[in-house]
C-alpha positions in Angstrom: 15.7 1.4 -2.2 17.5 -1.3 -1.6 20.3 -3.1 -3.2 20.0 -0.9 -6.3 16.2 -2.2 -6.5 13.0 -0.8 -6.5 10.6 -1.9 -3.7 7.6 -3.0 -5.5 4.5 -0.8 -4.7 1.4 -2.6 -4.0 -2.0 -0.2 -3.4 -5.0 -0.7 -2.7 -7.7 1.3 -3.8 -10.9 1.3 -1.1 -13.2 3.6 -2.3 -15.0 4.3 -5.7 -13.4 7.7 -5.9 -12.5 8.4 -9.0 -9.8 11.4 -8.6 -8.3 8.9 -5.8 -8.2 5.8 -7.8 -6.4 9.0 -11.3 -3.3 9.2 -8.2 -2.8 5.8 -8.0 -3.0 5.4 -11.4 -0.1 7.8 -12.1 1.8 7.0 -9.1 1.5 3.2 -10.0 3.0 4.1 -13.7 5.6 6.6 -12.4 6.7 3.4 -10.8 6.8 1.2 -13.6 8.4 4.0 -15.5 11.1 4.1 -13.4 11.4 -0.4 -13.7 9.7 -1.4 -10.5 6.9 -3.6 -10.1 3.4 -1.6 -9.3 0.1 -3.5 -8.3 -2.9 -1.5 -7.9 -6.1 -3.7 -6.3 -9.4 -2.4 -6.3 -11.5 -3.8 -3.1 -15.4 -4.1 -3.5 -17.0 -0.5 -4.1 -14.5 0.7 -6.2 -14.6 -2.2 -8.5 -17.4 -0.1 -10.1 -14.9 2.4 -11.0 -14.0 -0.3 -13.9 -17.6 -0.4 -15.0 -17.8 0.5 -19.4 -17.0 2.8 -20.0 -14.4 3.8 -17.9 -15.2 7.6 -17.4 -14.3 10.4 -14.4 -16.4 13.5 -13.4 -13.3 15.3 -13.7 -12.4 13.6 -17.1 -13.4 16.9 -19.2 -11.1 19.4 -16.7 -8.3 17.1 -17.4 -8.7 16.9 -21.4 -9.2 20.9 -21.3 -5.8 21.4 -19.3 -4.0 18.6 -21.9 -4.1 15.8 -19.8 -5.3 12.3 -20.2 -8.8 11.0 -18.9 -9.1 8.2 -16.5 -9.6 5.6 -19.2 -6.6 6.9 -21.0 -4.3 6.6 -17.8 -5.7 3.2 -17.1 -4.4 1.6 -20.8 -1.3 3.5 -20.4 -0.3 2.1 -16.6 -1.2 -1.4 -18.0 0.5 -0.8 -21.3 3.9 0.1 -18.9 3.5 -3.1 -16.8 1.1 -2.1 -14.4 -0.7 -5.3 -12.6 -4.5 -4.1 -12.0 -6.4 -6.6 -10.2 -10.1 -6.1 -9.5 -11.6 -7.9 -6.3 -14.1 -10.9 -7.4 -16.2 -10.2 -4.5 -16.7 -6.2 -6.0 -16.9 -7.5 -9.1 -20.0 -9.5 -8.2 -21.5 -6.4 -5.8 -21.2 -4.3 -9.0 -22.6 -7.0 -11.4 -19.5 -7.0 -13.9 -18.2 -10.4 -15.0 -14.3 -10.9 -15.9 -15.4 -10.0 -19.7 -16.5 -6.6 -18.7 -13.0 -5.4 -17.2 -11.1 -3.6 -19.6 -8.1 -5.4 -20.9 -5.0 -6.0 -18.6 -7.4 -6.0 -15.4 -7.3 -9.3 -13.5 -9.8 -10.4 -11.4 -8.5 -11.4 -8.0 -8.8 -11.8 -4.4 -7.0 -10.2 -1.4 -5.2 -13.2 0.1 -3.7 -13.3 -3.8 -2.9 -9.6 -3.1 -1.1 -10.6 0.1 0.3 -13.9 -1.4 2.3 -12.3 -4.3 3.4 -9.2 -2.1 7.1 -9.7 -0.7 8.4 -8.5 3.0 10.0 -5.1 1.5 7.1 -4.5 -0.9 5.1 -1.3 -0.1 1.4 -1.2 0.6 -0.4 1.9 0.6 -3.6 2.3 1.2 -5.8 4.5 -1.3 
C-alpha cells in the first residue's frame, strides 16, 4: 500500500482450470471489497471456462459445504466492481461471440490488459 491506496490487482488467468480461475475470483472480490481496483483476464483456453452455462466440477462440494458455485462468484465479483475481460483471440478458439459472455465480461486483448495497468499495479499470474 501506498499513499493510503490500494495497488490495483491485475490477474491473469492461463489455464481453463476451474478451481484456479474460483481463487481468483475470490481474491479479485476480496479486493474490490476492500475499494481497490481488481482486473481478472482470461487468456485463450480458459476463455472456455465462460462457456453457458458457467458450471465447475467442484460446484456441488461447494453448494453442500454453504458456499457459492462458480457462476455465483462470478455475478458477485462483477456486481462489486470486478473488471473481467475475456481474450478475443480465446474467445474465437472456443467459438463464443461477445453475446455469449455472461454479463459484465468484456471482451479484450492483452496489449489492453497491459495498456490500462499502471507502474504499481500488481500482476499475478493464475
Amino acid at each position: 500500500m501506498c499513499c493510503g491506496t490500494m495497488r490495483a490487482l491485475n490477474m491473469i488467468v492461463a489455464t481453463p482450470d476451474a478451481e484456479r480461475f474460483r481463487g481468483a475470483i475470490l481474491l479479485a472480490a476480496a479486493q474490490a471489497a476492500l475499494g481497490g481496483a481488481a482486473t481478472l483476464f482470461l487468456q485463450l483456453d480458459a476463455v472456455a471456462l465462460l462457456r453457458p452455462p458457467i458450471t465447475a466440477p467442484r460446484d456441488e462440494a461447494h453448494g453442500a459445504s454453504g458456499l457459492p458455485s462458480l457462476a455465483m462468484l462470478l455475478a458477485d465479483a462483477t456486481a462489486l466492481g470486478v473488471r473481467i475481460i475475456a481474450c478475443q483471440s480465446g474467445m474465437a478458439l472456443c467459438g463464443l461471440s461477445a453475446d455469449d459472455l455472461p454479463d459484465g465480461v468484456l471482451a479484450g486483448g492483452p496489449v489492453g490488459l497491459l495498456q490500462q495497468a499502471g507502474p504499481e499495479d500488481q500482476l499475478l499470474f493464475v
